[in-house]
C-alpha positions in Angstrom: 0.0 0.0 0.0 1.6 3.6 -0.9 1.5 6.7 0.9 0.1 10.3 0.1 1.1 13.9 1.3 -1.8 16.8 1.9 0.1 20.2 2.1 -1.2 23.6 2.1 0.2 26.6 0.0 -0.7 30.3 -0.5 -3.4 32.6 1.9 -5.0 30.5 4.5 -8.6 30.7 6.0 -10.4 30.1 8.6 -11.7 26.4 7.5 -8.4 25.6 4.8 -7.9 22.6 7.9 -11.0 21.3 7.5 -10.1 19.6 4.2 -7.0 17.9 5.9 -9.1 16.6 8.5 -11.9 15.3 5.3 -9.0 13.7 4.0 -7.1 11.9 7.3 -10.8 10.9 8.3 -11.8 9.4 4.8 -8.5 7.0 5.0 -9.3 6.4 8.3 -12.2 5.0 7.4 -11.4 3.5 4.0 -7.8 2.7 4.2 -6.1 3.6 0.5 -3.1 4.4 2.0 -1.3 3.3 4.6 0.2 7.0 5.4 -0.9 10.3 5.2 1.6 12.4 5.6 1.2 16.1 6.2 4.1 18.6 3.8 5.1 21.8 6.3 4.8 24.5 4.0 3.9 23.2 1.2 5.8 22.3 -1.9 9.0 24.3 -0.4 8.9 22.1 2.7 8.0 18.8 0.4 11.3 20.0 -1.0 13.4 19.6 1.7 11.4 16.5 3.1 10.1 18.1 5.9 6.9 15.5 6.9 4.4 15.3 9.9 2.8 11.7 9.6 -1.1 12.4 10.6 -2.5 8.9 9.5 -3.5 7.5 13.4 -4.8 11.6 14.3 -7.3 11.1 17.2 -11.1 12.1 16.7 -10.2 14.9 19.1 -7.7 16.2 17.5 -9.2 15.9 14.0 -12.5 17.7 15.2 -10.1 20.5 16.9 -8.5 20.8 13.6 -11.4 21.7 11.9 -12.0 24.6 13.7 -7.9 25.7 13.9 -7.7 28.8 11.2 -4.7 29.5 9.3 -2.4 26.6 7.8 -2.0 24.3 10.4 0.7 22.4 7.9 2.2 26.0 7.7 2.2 27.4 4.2 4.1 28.6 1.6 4.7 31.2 -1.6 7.1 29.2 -3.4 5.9 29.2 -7.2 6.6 25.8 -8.8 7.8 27.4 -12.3 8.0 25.1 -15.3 11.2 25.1 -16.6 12.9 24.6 -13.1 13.7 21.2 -14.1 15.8 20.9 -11.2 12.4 21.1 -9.1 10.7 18.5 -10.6 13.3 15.8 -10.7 14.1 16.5 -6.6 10.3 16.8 -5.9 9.6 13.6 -7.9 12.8 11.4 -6.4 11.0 13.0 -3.2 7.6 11.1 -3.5 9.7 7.7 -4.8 11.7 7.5 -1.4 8.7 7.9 0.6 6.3 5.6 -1.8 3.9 8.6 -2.4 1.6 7.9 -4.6 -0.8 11.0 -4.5 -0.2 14.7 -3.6 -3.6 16.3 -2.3 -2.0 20.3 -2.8 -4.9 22.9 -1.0 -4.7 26.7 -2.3 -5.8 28.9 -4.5 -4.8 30.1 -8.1 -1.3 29.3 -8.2 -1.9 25.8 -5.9 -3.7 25.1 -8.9 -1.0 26.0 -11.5 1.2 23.8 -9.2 -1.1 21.1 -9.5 -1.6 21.2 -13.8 2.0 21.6 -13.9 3.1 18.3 -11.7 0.9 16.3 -13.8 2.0 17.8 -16.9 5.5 16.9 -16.2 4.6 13.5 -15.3 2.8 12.5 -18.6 5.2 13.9 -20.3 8.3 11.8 -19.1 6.1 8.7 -18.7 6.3 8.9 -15.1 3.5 6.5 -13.6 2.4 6.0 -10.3 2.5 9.9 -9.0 -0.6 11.8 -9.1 -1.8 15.1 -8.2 -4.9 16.4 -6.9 -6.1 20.0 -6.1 -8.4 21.2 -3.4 -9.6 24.8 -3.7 -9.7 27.0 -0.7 -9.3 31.2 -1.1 -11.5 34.0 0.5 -11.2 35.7 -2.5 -13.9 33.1 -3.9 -11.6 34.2 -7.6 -11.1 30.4 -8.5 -13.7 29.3 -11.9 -15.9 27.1 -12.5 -16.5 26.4 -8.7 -19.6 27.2 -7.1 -17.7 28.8 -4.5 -14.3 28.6 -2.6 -13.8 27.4 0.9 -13.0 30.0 3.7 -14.9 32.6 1.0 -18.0 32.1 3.2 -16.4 32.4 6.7 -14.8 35.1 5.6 -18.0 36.6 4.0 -19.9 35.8 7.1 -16.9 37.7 9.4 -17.1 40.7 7.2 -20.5 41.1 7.0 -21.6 40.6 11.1 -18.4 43.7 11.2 -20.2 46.1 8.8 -23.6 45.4 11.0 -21.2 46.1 14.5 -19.2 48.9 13.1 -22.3 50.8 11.3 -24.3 50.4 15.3 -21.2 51.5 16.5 -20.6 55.1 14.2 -24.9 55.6 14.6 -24.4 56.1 18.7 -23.4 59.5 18.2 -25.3 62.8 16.3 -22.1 64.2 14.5 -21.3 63.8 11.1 -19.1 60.6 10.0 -18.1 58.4 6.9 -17.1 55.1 8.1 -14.8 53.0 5.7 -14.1 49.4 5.7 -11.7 48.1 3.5 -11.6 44.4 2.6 -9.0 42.1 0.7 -10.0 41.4 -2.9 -6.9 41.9 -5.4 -8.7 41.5 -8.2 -12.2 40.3 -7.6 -14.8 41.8 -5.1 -16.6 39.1 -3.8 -15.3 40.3 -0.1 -16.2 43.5 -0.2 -19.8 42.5 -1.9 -20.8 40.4 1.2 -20.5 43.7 3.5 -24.1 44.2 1.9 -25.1 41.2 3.9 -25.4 43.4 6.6 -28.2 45.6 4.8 -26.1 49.2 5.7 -24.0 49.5 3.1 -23.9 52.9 1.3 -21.3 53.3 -1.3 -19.6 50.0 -2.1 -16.2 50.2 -4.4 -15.6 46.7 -6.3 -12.1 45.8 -8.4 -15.2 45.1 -11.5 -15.8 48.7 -12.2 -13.5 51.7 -12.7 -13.3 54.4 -9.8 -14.8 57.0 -10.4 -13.9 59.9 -7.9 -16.1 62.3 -8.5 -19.2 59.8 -8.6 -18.0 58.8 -5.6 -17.5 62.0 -3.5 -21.6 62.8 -5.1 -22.4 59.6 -3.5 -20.9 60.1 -0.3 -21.9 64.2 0.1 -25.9 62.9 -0.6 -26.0 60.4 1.8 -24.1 63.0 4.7 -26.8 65.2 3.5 -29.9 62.9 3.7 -28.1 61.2 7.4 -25.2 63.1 8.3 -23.9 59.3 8.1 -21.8 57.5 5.3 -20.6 53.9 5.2 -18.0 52.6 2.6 -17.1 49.4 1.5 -13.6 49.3 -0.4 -12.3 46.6 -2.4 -8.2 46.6 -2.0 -8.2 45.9 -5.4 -10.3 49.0 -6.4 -8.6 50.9 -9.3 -8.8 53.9 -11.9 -9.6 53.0 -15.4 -5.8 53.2 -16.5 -5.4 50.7 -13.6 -3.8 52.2 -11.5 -5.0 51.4 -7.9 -6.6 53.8 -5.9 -4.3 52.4 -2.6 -1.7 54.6 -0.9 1.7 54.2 -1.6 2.7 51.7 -4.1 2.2 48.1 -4.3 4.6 45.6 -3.7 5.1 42.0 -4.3 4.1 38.6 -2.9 6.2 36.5 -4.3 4.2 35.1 -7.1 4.0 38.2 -9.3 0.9 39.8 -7.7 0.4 43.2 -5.6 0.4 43.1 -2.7 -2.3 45.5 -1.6 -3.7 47.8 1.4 -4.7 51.4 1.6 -7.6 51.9 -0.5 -9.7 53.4 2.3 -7.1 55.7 3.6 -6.8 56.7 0.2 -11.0 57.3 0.1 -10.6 59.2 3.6 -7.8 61.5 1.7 -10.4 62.6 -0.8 -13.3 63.0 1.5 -11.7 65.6 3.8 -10.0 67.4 0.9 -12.9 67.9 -0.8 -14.7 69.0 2.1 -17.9 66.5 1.7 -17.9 65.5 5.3 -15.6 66.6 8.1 -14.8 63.3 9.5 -14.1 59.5 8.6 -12.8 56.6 10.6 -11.1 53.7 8.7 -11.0 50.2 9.3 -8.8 48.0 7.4 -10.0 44.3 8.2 -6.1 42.8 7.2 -5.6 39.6 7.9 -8.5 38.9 10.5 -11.1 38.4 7.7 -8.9 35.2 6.9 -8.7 34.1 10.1 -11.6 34.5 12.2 -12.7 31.1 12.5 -15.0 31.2 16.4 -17.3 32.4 14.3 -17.1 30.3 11.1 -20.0 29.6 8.9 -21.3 26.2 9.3 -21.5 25.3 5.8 -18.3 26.4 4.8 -16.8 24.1 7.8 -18.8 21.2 6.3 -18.3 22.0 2.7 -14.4 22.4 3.6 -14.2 18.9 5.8 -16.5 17.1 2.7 -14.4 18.2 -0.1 -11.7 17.0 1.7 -13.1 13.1 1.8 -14.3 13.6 -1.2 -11.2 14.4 -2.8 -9.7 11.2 -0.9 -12.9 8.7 -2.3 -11.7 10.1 -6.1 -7.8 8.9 -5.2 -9.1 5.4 -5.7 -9.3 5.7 -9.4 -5.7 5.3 -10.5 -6.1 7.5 -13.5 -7.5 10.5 -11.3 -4.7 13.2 -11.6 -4.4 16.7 -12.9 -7.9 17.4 -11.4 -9.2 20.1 -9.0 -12.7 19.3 -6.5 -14.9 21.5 -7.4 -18.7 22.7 -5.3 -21.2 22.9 -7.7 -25.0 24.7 -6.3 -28.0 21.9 -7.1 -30.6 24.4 -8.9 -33.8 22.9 -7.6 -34.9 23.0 -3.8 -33.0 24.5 -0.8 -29.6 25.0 -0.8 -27.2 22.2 -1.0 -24.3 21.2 -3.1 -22.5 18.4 -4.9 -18.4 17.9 -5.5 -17.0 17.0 -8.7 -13.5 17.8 -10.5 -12.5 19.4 -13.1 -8.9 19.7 -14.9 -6.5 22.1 -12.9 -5.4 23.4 -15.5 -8.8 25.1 -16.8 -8.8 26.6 -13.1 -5.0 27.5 -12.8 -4.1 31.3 -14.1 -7.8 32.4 -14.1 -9.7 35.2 -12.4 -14.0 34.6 -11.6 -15.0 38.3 -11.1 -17.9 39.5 -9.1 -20.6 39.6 -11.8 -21.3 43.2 -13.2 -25.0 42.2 -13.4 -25.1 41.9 -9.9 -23.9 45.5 -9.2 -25.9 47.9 -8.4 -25.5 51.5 -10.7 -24.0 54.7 -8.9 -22.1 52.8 -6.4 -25.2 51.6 -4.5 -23.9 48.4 -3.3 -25.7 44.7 -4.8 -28.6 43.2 -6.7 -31.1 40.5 -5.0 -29.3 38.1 -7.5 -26.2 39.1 -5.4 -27.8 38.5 -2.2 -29.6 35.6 -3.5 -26.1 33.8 -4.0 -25.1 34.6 -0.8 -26.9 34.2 1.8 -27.0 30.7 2.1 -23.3 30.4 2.5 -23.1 32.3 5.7 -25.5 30.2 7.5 -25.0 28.6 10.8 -21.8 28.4 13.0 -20.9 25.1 14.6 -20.6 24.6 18.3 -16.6 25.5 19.0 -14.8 23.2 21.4 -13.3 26.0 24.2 -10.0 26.1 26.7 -9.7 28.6 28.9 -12.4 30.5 27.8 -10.8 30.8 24.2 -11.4 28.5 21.3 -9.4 25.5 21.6 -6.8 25.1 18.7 -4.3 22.2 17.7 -0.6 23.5 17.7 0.6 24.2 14.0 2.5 21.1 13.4 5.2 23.1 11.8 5.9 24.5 15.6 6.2 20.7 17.3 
């Protein structure tokens, strides 16, 4: 019986540990291999043969995990490029000294370029019994052809219960103030859209649609006048129509080739007191804590996360299953529910699913019902949280043991 490695690259979320527990439970209880090792930092630590062996995990520890946020495998931003031959041949001499047979990789965009690209190499030099499967997880909910992404509803859900708090919160007094909340969203605003969850969204600024500053202060001045209140939504991503990004100070890199981004509301709060429109704003930047917030995660993005995860595992048995990513696909007809399937990584990899314009409201007024229609049942119900101490109880990153 062989072995395979789960590993986890790129942004994590709140539930990207809940697919490692879907996976060490589904051999668990149908044995395919006989070790399930877990990569520390993905395909950098793989690389220098840095394991954690998680096949006997206790039910404990494997509910626990589920509920950890962040990359409990640790994670990486190593990009996997093509004609780094040296890479694949160490990488591949890797999985041959440990008898792995199958590489379950957990990430976003480039996780899935990583993916296509392993099996790519492998059918092209006739390399057999190595295969490579992709599970999707990003809360930028950017990844095609899925449904949806897992930790995009947690997130959603975070995001959303802060615009309701923070718009209570700026109401308790009489004097005029713009709130603005800025959330991630490099190139896709599904983030920002689910602030309008919270039904108090006034001007909402998406990566989709070109800024338009003047459109924007108009928006901003009429609602000051009508409630001597404003609240914003900003997209990091949010840009001119040259491109440029409305974010202070200049972008930087991640590693991978994309900017990395923050600023976009102080950048809004610039405009608004030079202009004179309102006198006073407070900015929240949400950062990292929209990723991992997990005592509050949404109970179908949990499940979703921990089911993909055996899913994933049940498709391993097929000998031929490689090159794929598991995908959540919406059933049409009744309430809300979902099925997995998989689809090539490669028609995943290198793509970017936008926020649909049709769902945007003109004149910056936040989101269609189709909008809200799509999600609403993704942020329902949060699972009972196992505590310590009065805080949420959390497995120790296994890169730190």
């Amino acid at each position: 019986m062989s072995n395979c490695i789960v590993a986890q690259s790129g942004g994590p979320t709140s539930v990207i540990n809940a697919t490692i527990a879907g996976i060490v439970r589904a051999n668990q209880m149908n044995p395919i291999y006989e070790h399930v090792y877990g990569g520390l930092n993905g395909i950098e630590g793989i690389l220098q043969e840095r394991f954690v062996d998680l096949t006997d995990m206790s039910d404990e520890e494997n509910r626990i995990l589920r509920q950890t946020p962040s990359s409990a495998l640790g994670s990486c931003r190593y990009k996997l490029k093509r004609d780094n031959v040296a890479d694949f041949e160490k990488l591949f001499s890797i999985m041959e000294k440990y008898d792995v047979e199958t590489l379950f990789y957990t990430g976003g965009n480039d996780s899935m370029d990583t993916v296509a690209a392993l099996s790519e190499y492998a059918k092209a030099h006739q390399i057999s019994g190595r295969r490579f499967v992709g599970c999707p997880k990003t809360v930028d909910n950017d990844l095609m052809i899925t449904d949806h992404c897992p930790g995009f509803p947690s997130a959603a859900k975070f995001i959303a219960t802060t615009a309701l708090q923070t718009w209570l919160d700026v109401n308790v007094y009489t004097r005029q103030e713009v709130f603005i909340l800025e959330t991630m969203g490099r190139d896709a605003g599904w983030l920002a859209a689910s602030a309008c969850l919270s039904g108090h969204v006034d001007v909402l600024i998406l990566p989709e649609q070109a800024f338009d500053k003047e459109l924007f202060l108009k928006r901003v001045a009429a609602c000051v006048r009508e409630t001597n209140k404003c609240y914003v939504v900003v997209s990091e991503g949010a840009h001119y129509g040259d491109g440029t990004y409305i974010a202070a100070g200049e972008a930087t890199n991640d590693g991978f080739g994309h900017a990395k981004l923050g600023g976009a509301a102080k950048a809004l709060e610039a405009m608004i007191l030079d202009s004179g429109v309102a006198n006073r704003c407070k900015v929240q930047d949400l950062s990292s804590a929209q990723r991992c917030h997990a005592s509050e995660q949404s109970l179908v993005d949990v499940t979703e996360s921990y089911e993909l995860g055996m899913a994933a595992h049940m498709r391993s048995m097929d000998k031929e299953f490689t090159g794929k990513m598991i995908g959540i696909r919406r059933r049409e007809e009744g309430p809300y529910d979902v099925e997995f399937f998989a689809v090539d990584a490669d028609q995943v990899a290198n793509y970017v699913k936008h926020f649909p314009e049709e769902w945007i409201l003109p004149e910056l007024k936040g989101i269609t019902e189709e909008g809200y229609n799509y999600l609403r049942p993704l942020i329902q119900g949060t699972p009972e949280i196992i505590m310590k101490d009065g805080l949420p109880a959390y497995v120790t990153p296994y890169y730190m043991r």
